[in-house]
C-alpha positions as CSV (number, residue, x, y, z in Angstrom):
1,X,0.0,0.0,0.0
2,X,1.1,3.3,-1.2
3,X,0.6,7.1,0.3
4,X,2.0,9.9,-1.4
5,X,2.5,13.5,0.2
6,X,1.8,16.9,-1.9
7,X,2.1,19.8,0.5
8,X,2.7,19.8,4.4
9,X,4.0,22.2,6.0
10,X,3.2,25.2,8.9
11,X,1.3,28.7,7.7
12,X,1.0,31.7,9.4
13,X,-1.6,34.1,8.3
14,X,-2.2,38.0,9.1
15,X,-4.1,39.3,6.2
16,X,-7.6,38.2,4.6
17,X,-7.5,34.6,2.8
18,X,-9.4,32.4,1.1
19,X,-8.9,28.8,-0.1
20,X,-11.1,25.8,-1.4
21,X,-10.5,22.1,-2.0
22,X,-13.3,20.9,-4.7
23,X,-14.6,17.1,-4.8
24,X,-13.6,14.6,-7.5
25,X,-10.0,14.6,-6.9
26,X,-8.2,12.2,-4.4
27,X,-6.7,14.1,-2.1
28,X,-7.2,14.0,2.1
29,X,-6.8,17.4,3.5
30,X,-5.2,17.9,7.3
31,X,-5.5,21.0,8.9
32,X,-4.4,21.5,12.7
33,X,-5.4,25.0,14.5
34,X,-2.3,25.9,16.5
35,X,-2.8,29.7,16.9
36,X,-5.5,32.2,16.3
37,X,-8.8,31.2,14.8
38,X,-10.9,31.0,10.9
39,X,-13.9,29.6,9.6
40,X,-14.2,26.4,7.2
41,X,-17.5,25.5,5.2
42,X,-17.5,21.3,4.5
43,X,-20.1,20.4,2.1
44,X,-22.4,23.4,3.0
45,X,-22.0,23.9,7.0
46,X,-19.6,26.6,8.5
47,X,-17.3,25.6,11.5
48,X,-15.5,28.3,13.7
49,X,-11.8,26.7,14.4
50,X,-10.2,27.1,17.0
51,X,-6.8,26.5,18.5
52,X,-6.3,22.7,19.2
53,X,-9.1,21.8,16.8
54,X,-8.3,19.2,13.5
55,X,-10.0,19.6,10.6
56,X,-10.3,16.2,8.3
57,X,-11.4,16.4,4.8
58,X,-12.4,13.9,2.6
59,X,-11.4,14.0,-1.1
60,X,-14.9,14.1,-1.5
61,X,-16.2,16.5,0.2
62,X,-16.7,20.2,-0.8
63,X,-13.9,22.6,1.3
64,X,-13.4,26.1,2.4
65,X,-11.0,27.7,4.1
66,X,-11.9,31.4,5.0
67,X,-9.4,33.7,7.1
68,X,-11.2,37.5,8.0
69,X,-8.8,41.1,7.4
70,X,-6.7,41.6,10.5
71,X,-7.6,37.9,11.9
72,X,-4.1,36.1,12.7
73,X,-4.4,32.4,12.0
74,X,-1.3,29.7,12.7
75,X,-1.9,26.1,11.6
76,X,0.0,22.9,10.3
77,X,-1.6,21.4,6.7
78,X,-1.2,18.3,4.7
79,X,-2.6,17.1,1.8
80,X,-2.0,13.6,0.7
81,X,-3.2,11.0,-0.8
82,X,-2.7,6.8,-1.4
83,X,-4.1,3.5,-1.0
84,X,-3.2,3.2,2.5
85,X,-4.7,6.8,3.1
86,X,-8.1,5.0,1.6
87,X,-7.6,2.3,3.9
88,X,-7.3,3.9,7.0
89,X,-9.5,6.7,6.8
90,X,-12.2,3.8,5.3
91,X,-11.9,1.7,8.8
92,X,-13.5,4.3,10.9
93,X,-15.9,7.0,11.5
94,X,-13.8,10.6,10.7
95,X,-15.5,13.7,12.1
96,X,-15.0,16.8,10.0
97,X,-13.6,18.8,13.2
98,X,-12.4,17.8,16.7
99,X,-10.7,19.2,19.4
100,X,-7.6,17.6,19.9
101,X,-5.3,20.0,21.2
102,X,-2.0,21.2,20.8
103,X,-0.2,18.3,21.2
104,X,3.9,18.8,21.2
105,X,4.3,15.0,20.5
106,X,2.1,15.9,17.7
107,X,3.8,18.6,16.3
108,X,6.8,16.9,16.5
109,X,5.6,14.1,14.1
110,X,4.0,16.7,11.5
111,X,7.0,19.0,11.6
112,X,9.5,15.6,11.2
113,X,7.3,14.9,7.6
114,X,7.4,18.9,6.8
115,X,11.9,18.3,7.2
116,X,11.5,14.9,5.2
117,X,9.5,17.4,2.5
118,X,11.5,20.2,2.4
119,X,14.4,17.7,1.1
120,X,16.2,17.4,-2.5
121,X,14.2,14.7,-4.5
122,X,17.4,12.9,-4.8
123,X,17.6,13.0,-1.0
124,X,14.1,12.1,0.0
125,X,13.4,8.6,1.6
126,X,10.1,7.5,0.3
127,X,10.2,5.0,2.9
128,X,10.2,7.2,5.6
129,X,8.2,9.7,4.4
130,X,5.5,6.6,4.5
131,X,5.8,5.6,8.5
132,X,5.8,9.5,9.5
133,X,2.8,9.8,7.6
134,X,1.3,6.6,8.7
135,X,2.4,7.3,12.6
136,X,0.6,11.0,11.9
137,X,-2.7,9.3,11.1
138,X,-2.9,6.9,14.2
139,X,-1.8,9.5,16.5
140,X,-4.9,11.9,14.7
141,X,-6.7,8.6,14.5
142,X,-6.6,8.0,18.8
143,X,-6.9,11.8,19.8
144,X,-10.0,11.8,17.7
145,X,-11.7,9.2,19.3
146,X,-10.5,10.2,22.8
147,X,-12.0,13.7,22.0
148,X,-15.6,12.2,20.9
149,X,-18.8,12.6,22.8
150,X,-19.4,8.8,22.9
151,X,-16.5,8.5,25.4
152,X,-18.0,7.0,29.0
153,X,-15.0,9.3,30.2
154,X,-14.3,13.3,30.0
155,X,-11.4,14.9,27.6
156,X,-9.8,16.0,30.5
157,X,-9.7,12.7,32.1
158,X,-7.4,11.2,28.7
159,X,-5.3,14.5,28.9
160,X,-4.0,13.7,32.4
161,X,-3.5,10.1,31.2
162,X,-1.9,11.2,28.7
163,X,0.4,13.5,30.4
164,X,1.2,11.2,33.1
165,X,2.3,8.6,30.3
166,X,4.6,11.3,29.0
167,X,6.0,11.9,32.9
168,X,5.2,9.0,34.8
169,X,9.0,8.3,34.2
170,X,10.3,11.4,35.2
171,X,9.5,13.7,38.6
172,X,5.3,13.1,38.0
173,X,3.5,16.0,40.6
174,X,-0.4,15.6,40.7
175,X,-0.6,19.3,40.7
176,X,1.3,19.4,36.8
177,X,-1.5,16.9,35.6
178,X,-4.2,19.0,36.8
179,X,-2.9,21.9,35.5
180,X,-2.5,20.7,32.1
181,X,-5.8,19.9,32.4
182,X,-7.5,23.4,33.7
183,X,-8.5,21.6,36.6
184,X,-8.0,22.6,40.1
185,X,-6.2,19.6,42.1
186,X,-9.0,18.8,44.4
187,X,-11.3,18.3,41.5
188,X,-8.8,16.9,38.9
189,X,-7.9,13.7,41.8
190,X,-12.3,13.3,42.4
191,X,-12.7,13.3,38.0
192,X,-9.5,10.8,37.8
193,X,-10.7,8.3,40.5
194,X,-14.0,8.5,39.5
195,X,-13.6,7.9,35.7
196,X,-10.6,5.6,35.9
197,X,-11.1,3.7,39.0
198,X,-7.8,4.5,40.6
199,X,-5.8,7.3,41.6
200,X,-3.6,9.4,39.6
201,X,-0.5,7.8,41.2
202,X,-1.4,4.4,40.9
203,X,-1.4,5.0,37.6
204,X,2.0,6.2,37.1
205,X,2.6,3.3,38.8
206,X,1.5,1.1,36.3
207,X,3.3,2.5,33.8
208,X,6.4,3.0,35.8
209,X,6.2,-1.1,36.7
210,X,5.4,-2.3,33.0
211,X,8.3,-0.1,31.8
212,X,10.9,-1.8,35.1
213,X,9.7,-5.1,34.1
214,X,10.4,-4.7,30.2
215,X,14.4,-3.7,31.6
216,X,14.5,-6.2,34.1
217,X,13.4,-8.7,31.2
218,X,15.6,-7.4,28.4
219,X,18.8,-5.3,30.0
220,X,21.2,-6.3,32.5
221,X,20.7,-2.9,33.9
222,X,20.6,-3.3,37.9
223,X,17.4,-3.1,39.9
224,X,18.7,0.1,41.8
225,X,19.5,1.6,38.5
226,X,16.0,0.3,36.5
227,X,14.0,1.6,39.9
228,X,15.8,5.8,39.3
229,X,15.5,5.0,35.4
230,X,11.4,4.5,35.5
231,X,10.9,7.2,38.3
232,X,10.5,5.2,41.6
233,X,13.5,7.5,42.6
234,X,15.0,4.5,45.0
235,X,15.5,1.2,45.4
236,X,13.5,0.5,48.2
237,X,10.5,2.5,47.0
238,X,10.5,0.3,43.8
239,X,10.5,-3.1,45.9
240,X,7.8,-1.4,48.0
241,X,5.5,-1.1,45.1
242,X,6.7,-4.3,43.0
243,X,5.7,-6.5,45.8
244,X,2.8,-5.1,46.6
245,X,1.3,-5.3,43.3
246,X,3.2,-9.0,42.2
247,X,3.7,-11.0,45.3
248,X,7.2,-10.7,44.8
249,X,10.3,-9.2,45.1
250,X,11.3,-7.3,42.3
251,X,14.9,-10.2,42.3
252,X,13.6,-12.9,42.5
253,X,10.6,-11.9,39.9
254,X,14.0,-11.5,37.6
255,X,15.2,-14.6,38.4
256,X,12.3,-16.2,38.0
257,X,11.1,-14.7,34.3
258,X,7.6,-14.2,35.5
């Protein structure tokens, strides 16, 4: 399976614009909000976008991009097309605009395809080019779905999941998740416990344990080094928590294999 990429890239905008992407060619258009705001019209109905909000547009559908005199508007764009485009975009439900965010992890990926882009054909890796664009799409793909209304959880729950995965292996403070929430920290730990079922830290101790076992199972790295390398901070805090959740001591779970 095949994708091909036309344009990507990052556009700032300060005076009036207007753009439009007509049906019956076989493009997919991306278009993330990360400053300022405009207005798009798909197949008839007008959307205010916002920061953090991902527009998705089929190569079907009818597109308009309208940015208003003395309006500043920042976004990142990529049109694209392929078999493997078809494929994935075929497998699920694709809402027109969501609110996903300014995710850096995000940007990263988009701005690593807009490098690969900007290269000498000669220079290009078509390969690569592929798997950035493919990695963009799941990572759209999963913020998507964690931003729709059918989730039996709130948005703000998945972005203090999501920011305790990114820090759960480094110094992790309650007080940081709420706050990249909006949430005060009395009512970010209730929304947490209550949607999730455990406590903020008990989930950074999940992924702080899943991450010791995988270098316990494949390094030879020592337990007082794996226990500061996935945040327990020591030794004994890490065979605190191991046991407590396995049964076991973290050495002799290693010995063991299980």
């Amino acid at each position: 399976m095949n994708s091909n990429i036309y344009v990507c890239g990052y556009a700032y905008h300060t005076q009036r614009l207007y753009t439009q992407h007509k049906p019956g060619f076989s493009e997919y258009v991306f278009r993330l909000q990360t400053e300022g705001a405009c207005e798009a019209k798909v197949n008839g109905r007008m959307y205010e976008i916002k920061q953090g909000d991902l527009l998705m547009v089929h190569p079907e559908d009818h597109y308009e991009l309208f940015i208003k005199e003395n309006h500043d508007s920042g976004d990142y764009y990529l049109i694209c097309d392929g078999s493997w485009l078809a494929q994935w975009w075929a497998r699920s439900q694709k809402p027109v605009l969501s609110h996903i965010g300014v995710d850096e992890n995000l940007i990263s990926l988009w701005r690593s395809i807009v490098i690969e882009e900007r290269r000498p054909a000669s220079s290009k890796n078509k390969e690569l080019s592929h798997a950035l664009l493919q990695s963009l799409c799941l990572y759209i793909e999963r913020a998507a779905n964690e931003t729709s209304i059918d989730l039996t959880r709130p948005y703000v729950v998945t972005r203090m999941m999501r920011y305790i995965e990114e820090h759960a292996l480094s110094t992790f403070k309650v007080e940081d998740a709420a706050r990249h929430a909006g949430l005060s920290v009395s009512r970010s730990i209730h929304l947490f416990k209550s949607s999730t079922g455990k406590t903020m830290l008990e989930y950074a101790h999940e992924i702080r344990l899943s991450s010791a076992i995988d270098r316990m199972t494949y390094t030879t790295m020592t337990l007082e080094h794996i226990a500061e390398e996935c945040g327990f901070g020591s030794y004994p805090y890490f065979h605190k928590v191991f046991k407590k959740k396995y049964g076991t001591a973290p050495g002799a779970y290693r010995r063991t294999g299980s």
